[in-house]
N, C-alpha and C positions, 0 to 999 in steps of 0.2 A: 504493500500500500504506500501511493504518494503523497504526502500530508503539504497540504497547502497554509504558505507562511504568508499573509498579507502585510507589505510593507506601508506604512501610512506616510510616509516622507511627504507624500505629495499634498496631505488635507492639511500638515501643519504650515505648507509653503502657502497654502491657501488663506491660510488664520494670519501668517503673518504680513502678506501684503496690506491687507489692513489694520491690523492692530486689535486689540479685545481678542476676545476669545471663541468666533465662530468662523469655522466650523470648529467643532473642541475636539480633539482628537482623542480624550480618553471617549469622551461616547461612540465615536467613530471605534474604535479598537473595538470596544462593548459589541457594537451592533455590529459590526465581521465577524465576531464569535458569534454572537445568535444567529446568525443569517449562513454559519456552517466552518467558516472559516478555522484550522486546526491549530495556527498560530499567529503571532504577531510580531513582525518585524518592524526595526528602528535603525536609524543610521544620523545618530549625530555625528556635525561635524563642528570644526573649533567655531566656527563666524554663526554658528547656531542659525542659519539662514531658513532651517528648515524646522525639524525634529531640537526642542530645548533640551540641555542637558535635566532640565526641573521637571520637564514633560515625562522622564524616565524614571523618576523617583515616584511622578504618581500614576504612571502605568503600571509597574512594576506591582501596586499596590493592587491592583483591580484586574490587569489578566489573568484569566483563569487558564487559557490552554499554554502551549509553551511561548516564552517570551525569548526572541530572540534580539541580541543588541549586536549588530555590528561596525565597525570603523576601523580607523587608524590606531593605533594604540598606541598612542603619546598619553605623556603621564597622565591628562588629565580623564584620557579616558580608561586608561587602566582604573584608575580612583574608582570611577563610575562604574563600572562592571564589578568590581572587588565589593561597594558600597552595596549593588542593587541584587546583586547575584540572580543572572536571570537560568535562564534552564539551557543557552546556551547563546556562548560568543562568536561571530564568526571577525577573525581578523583580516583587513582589507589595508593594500597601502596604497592611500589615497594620497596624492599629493595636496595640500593646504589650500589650493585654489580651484583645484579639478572640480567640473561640473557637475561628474557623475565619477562612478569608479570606472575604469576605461585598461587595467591591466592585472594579468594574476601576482601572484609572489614570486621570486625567485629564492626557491625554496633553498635551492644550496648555497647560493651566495648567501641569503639570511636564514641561516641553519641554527645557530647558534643563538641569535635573539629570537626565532621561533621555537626552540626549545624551551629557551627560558618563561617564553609568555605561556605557553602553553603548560610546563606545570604549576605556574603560580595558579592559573584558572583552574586548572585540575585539581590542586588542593585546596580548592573551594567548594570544591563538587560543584561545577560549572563544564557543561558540555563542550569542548574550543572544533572551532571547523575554521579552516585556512582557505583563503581564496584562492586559485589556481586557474590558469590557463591549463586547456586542453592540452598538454604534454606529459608525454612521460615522463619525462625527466624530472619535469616537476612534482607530478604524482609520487615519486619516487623517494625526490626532497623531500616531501610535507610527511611521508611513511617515519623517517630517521627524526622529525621531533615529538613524533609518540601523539602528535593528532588524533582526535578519535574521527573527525568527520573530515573533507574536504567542500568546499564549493566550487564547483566549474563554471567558468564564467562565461556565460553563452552568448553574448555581444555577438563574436564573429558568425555562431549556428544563424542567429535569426536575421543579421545584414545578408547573409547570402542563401538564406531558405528559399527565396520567390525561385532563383533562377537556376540551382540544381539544389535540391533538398538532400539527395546522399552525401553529394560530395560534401555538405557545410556540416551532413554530422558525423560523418567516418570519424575526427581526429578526439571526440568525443565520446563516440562506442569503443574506440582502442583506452581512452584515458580512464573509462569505467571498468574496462574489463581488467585494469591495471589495478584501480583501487580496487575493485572485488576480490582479486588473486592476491593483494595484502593486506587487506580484512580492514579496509579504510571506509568508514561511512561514506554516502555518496550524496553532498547535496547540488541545487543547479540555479542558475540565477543570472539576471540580467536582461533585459528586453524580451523574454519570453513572454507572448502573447495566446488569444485565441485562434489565430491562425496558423503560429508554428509549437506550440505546447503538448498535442494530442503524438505527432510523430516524434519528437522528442520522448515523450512519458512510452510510446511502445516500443523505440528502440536503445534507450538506454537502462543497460540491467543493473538491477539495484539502486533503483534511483530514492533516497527515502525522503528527501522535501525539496519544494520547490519555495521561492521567494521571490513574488511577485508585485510588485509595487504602479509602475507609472502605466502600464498598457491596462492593467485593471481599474486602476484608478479612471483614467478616460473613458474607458468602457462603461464606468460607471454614472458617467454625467449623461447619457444616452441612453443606458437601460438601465438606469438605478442599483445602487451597492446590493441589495437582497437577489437579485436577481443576476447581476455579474458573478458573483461570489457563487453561487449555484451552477452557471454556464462555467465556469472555471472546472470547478469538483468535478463536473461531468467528465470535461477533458483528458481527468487523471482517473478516470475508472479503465 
């Protein structure tokens, strides 16, 4: 089973263009759990532009299914995750300005500081999953810091889904059957949509959560969150 992560980055960018507090994003979290949703995803960043670091102190308090916090882990979000202990981290290196996350880890070149993040979160009993590009070698990296999960970042599967669909997810079914054969959780993320989510979720093996935020979101001012989040779940049956 694929368990669907709703990220809400996008209704706090919404709160914040104006200021106050609507739409509020803990009730939005709330109502993605009622309406089916299996977890909830967050990604603060330092310029707080989106998702507050305050916003995660009182979600944290009110989700009930799993709470997922991902970002950079600079000190101050290390603090934050140590503080909130959500049911899992996924770490991303996002550069200070990036729009969006736009590259995996280089798991060997940063072996060493991913080992070390990774058991301080482990001996929190905190689940850590590392971002990765579709490669082996990567996959391979994120194995040697004792990660229990990885995330594949599927940016490139769905920029080149329209115009061959095999060819964008071959380097994706070889980086799953990598993590499977080293007993590495499998998650997936980034621009995965209703149009390329379904062939994703049937050809990637052991896939166990997806984390979907801006295409649902959209989807959502169109056919309303109860109803997106539901067109979603069907995808991953």
């Amino acid at each position: 089973m694929t368990r669907l992560s709703v990220n809400i980055n996008k209704i706090a960018t919404l709160r914040n263009s104006r200021g106050g507090n609507n739409p509020d994003v803990v009730k939005v979290a709330l109502d993605c759990e009622r309406f089916g949703a299996e977890g909830i995803t967050v990604h603060p960043r330092p310029d707080e532009r989106h998702i507050r670091y305050n916003d995660v102190l009182h979600l944290k308090k009110v989700v009930s299914t799993e709470f997922n916090i991902e970002g950079n882990p600079d000190e101050r979000f290390i603090e934050l995750v140590t503080r909130t202990r959500p049911e899992q981290v996924t770490l991303v290196p996002d550069a200070v300005d990036a729009i969006t996350s736009n590259a995996g880890w280089d798991t060997i070149k940063h072996r060493v500081h991913l080992t070390n993040l990774v058991n301080h979160f482990q001996r929190l009993g905190i689940r850590v999953s590392i971002f990765v590009d579709a490669d082996e070698a990567m996959v391979r990296g994120a194995k040697e810091t004792g990660t229990d999960r990885i995330e594949l970042y599927t940016e490139p599967y769905a920029a080149h889904y329209a115009e061959n669909r095999e060819a964008a997810i071959a380097p994706f079914v070889q980086a799953a059957n990598v993590a499977n054969d080293l007993g590495i959780g499998l998650n997936a993320g980034h621009d995965l949509s209703l149009e390329n989510l379904r062939y994703f979720h049937q050809n990637i093996p052991g896939l166990l959560e997806v984390s979907i935020g801006h295409a649902l979101i959209s989807d959502a001012l169109y056919l309303g969150l109860e109803n997106t989040i539901q067109l979603y779940l069907k995808e991953l049956e």
